[in-house]
C-alpha positions as CSV (number, residue, x, y, z in Angstrom):
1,X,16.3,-21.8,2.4
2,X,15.4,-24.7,0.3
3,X,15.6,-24.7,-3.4
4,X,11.9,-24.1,-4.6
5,X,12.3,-20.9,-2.0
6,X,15.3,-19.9,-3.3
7,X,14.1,-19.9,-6.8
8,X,10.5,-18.2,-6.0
9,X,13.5,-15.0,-4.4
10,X,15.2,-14.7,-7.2
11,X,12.4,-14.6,-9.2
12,X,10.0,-13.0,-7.3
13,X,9.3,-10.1,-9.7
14,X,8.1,-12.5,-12.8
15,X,6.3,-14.1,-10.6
16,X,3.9,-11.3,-9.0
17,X,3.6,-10.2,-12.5
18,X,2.2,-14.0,-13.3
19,X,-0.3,-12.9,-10.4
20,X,-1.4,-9.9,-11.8
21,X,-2.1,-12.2,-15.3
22,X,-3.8,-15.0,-13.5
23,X,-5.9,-12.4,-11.5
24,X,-7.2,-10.9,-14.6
25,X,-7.9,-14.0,-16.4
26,X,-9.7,-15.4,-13.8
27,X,-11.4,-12.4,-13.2
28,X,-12.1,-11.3,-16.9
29,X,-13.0,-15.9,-17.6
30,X,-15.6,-16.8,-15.0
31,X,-18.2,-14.5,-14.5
32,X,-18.9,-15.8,-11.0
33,X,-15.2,-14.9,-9.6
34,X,-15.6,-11.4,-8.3
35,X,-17.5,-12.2,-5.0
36,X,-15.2,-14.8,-3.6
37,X,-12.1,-12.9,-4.6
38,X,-13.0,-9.8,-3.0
39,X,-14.1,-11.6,0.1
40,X,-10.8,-13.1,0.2
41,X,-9.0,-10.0,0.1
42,X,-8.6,-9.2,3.5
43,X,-8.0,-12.5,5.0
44,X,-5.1,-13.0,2.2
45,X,-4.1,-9.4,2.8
46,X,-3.8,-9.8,6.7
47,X,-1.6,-13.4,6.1
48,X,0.8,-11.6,4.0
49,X,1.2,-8.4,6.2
50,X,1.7,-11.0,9.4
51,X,4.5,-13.0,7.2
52,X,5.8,-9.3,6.3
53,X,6.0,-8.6,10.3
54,X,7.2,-11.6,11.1
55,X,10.5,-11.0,9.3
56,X,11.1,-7.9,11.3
57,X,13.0,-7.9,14.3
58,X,10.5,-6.5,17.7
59,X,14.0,-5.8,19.4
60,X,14.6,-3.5,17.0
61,X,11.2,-1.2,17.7
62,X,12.5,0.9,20.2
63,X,15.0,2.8,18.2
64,X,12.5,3.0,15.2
65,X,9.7,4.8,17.7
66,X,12.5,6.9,18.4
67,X,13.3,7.8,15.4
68,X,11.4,11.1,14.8
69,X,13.1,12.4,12.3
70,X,12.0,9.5,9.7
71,X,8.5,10.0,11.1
72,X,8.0,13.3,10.6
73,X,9.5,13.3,7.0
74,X,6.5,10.5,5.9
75,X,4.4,12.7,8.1
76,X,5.0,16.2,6.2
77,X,5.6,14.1,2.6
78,X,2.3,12.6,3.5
79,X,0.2,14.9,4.8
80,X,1.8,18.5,3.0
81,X,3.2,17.7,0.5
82,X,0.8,15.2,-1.3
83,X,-2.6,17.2,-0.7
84,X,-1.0,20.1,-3.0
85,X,0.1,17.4,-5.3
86,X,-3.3,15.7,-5.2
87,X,-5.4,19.0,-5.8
88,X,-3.2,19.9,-8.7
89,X,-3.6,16.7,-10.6
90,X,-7.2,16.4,-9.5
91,X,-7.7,19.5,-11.8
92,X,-7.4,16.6,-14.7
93,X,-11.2,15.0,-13.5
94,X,-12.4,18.1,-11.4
95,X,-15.1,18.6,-14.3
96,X,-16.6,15.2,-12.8
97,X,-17.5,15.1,-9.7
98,X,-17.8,11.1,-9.3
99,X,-14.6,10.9,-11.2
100,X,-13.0,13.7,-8.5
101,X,-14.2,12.0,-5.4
102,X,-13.0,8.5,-6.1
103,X,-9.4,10.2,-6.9
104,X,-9.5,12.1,-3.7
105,X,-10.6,9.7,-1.2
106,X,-7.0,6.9,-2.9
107,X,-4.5,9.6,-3.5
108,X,-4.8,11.4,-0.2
109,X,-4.6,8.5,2.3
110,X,-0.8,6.9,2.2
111,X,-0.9,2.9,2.3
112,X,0.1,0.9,5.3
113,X,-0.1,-2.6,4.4
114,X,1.8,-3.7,1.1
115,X,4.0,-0.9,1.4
116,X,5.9,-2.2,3.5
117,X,6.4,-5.6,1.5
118,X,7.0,-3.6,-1.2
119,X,9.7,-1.5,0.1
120,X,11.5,-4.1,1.9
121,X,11.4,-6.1,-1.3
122,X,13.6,-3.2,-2.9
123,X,15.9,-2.5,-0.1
124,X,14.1,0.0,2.0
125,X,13.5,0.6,6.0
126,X,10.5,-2.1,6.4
127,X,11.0,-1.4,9.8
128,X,10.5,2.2,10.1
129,X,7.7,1.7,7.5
130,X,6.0,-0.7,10.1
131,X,6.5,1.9,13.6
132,X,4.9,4.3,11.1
133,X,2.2,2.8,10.3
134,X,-0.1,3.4,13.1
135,X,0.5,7.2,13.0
136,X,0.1,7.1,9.4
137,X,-3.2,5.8,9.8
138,X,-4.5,7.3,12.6
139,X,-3.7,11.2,10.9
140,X,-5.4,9.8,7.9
141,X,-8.7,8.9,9.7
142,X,-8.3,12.3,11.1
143,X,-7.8,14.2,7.9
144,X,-9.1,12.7,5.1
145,X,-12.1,14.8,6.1
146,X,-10.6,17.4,6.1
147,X,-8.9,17.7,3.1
148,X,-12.3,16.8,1.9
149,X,-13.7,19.5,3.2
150,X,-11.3,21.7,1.6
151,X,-11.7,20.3,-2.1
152,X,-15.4,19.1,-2.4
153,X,-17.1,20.5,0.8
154,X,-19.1,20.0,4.0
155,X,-22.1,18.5,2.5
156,X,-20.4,15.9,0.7
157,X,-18.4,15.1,4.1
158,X,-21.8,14.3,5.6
159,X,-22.6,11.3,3.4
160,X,-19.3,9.4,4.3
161,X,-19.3,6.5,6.8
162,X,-15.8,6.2,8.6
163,X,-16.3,3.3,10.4
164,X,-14.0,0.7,7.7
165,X,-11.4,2.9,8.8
166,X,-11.2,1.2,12.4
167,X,-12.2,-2.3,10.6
168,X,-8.9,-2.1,8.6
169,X,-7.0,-1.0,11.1
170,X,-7.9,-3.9,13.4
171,X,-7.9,-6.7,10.8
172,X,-4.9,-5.6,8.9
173,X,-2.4,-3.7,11.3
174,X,-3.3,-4.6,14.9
175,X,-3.9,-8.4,14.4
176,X,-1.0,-9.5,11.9
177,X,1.2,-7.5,14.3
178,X,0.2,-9.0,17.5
179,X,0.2,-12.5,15.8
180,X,3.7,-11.9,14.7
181,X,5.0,-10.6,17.9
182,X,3.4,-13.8,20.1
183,X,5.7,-16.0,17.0
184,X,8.5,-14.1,17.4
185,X,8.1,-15.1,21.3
186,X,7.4,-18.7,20.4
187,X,10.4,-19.3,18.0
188,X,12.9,-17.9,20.8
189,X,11.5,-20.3,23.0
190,X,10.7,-23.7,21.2
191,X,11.6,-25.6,18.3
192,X,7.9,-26.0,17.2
193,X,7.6,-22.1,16.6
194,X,10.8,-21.8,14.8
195,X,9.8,-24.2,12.7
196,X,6.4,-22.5,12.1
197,X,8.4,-19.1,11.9
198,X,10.9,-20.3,9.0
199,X,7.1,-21.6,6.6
200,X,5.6,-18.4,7.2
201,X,8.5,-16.4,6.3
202,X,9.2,-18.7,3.4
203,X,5.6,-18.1,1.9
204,X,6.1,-14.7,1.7
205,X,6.7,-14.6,-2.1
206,X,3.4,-17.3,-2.9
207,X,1.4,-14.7,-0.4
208,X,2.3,-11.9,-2.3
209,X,1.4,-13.6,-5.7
210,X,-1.9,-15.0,-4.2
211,X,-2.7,-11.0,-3.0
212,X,-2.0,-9.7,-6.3
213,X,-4.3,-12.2,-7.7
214,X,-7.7,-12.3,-5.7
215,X,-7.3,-8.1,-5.9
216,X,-7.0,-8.1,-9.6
217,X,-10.0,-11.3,-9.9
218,X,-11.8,-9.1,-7.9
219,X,-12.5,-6.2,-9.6
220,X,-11.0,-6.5,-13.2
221,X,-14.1,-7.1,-14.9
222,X,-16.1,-4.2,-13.4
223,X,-13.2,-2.1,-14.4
224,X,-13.3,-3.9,-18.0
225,X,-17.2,-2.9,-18.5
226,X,-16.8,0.9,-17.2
227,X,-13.4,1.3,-18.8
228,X,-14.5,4.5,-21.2
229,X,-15.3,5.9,-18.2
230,X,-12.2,5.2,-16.4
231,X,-9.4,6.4,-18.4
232,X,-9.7,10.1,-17.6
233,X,-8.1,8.7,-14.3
234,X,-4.9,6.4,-15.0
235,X,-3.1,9.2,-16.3
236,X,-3.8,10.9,-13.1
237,X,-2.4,8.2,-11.2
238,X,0.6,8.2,-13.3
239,X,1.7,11.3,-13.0
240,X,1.3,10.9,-9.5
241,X,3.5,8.0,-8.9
242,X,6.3,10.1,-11.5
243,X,6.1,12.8,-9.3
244,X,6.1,11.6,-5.5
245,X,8.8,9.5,-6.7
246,X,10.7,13.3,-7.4
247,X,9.2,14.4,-4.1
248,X,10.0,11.3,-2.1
249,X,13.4,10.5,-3.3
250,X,14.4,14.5,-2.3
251,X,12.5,14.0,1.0
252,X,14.5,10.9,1.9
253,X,18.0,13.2,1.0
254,X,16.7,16.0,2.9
255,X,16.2,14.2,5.9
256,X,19.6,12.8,5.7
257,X,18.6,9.4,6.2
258,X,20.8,6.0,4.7
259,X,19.8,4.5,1.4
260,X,17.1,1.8,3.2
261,X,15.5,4.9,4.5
262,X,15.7,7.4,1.8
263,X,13.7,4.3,-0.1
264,X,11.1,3.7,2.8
265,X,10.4,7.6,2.5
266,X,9.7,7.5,-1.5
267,X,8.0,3.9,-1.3
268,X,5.5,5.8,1.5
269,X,4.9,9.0,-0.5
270,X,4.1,6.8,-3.4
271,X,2.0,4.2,-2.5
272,X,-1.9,4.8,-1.5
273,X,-4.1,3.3,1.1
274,X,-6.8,1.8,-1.7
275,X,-7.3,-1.5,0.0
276,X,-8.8,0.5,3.2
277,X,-10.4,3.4,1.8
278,X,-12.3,1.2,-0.8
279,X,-14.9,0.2,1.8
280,X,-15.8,3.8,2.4
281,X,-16.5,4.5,-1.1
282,X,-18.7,1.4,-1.1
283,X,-20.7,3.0,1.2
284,X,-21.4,6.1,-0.6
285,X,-24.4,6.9,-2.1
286,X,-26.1,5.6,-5.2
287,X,-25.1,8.4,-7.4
288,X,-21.3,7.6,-6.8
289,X,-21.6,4.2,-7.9
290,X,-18.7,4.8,-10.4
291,X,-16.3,5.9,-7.3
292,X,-15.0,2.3,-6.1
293,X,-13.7,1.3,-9.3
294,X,-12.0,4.9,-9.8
295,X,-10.5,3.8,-6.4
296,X,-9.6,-0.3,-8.0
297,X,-8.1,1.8,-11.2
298,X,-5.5,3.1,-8.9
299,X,-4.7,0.1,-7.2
300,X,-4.5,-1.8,-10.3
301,X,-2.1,0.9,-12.2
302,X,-0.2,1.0,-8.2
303,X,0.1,-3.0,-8.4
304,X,1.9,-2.4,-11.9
305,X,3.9,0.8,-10.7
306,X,4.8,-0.7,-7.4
307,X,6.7,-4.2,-9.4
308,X,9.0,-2.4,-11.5
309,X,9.9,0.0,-8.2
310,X,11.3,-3.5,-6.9
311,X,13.7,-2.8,-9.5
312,X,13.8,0.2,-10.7
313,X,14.1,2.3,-6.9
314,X,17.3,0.0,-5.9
315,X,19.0,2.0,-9.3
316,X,17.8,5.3,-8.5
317,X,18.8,5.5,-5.0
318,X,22.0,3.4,-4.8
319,X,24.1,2.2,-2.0
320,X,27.1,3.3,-3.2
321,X,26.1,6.4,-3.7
322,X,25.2,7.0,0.0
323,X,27.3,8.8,2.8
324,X,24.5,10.0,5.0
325,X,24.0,8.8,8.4
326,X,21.5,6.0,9.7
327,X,19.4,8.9,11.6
């Protein structure tokens, strides 16, 4: 690596925290910076999820869809486990109904995009992270309903619009991963696309600054005007990233997995799928107008939560302190 790349590594965690301060400058500054920020999103979003798959192996994929065990410990954490833990904390904003749905629709659906940057930044399984990603967001297209069902009702469940679902998958799973696999083929094969390979991979720290930026620019002033309103819900979000860090650090141990996997399992549990599901609330009616920037809150306070886990999850779950097989 050169020097200015070796630097940005080292210092990677000052520097997405720079993002998140330019991103609310910006966004707090010029009046006019909300649109373009939030139509640059996804196309910075994708860029930085096909540098993120580019850095893992495709050689390797067979023994991770193999690996059931890891998939049906994010599966149960995911998909068990965090719906009781959802319902409970909801009780915090159940008095509100705009406040309850916006909390539902982010805390129930388990991220599959910067996740995996984010775990792989602090030592854990990107790779398992990335076979799982698919499943994880194919049983949350299929639930999320459902659960909504459960905790609002069937009328409700009427009004919501699930087509963003297949839009994000395409755009931000399917396409960076093909891209990266046709690279991957490219740099075995000529010097051109291992060149291309080594500046992708290299811009993976700028990308990740760059996301952190346009999704703060984006949103932080609606969230500045409605804050009042919006407090109710960071605690929420809080305790939930305290406690699925509990829940998914024991996971990991019960499954018996290594240390890179025990911290793919709590990164997975913790982190939510607001990017995606923020769409869908858009398209709710009027009368939840408040719900998207319940949903921003929470990617905002995960954005926060998710840069000291960079440092603070390679203390809690240690390599030295690991015996357990590689599952």
């Amino acid at each position: 690596m050169s020097g200015p790349v070796q630097w940005m590594e080292r210092h990677q965690v000052p520097l997405y925290l720079a993002g998140l301060a330019l991103g609310a400058a910006v966004g707090l500054s010029w009046e006019g910076a909300a649109a373009p920020a939030e139509a640059a999103i996804l196309p910075v979003l994708a860029l930085l999820l096909y540098a993120t798959f580019l850095g893992i192996p495709f050689g390797g994929m067979g023994r991770a869809l193999r690996d059931w065990r890891f998939l049906t410990t994010v599966s149960v954490l995911n998909f068990l486990v965090v719906p009781i833990v959802v319902w409970l904390l909801s009780r915090i904003v159940a008095h509100d109904r705009v406040l309850l749905i916006g909390v539902l629709f982010v805390l129930l659906t388990p991220c599959i995009d910067y996740v995996i940057v984010f775990a792989g930044l602090a030592g854990g399984d990107s790779e398992r992270l990335l076979v799982a990603a698919p499943l994880l967001m194919f049983a949350q297209m299929v639930l999320l309903p459902v659960y909504l069902w459960l905790f609002v009702g069937a009328e409700f469940v009427d009004t919501v619009e699930f087509g963003p679902f297949v839009e994000a998958f395409v755009v931000m799973i399917a396409l960076p991963l093909a891209a990266a696999a046709v690279t991957q083929f490219a740099a075995a094969r000529t010097r051109a696309g291992r060149v291309w390979q080594r500046l992708v991979l290299e811009a993976m720290v700028p990308l990740m600054v760059a996301t952190l930026a346009v999704v703060v620019a984006s949103q932080i002033a609606g969230v500045g005007a409605r804050l009042g309103s919006l407090l109710l819900v960071v605690p929420v979000y809080v305790l939930f990233a305290v406690v699925m860090t509990v829940l998914g650090a024991a996971a990991g141990r019960v499954g018996g997995f290594d240390v890179a996997g025990r911290r793919a399992v709590l990164f997975s549990g913790a982190t939510r799928n607001s990017l995606v599901v923020l769409p869908l609330v858009l398209a709710l009616p009027a009368a939840f107008d408040l719900a998207p920037l319940v949903v921003v809150t929470q990617t905002l306070v995960e954005l926060v939560v998710m840069v000291v886990f960079v440092r603070l999850v390679p203390r809690l779950l240690r390599e030295r302190t690991d015996h357990a097989p590689s599952g």
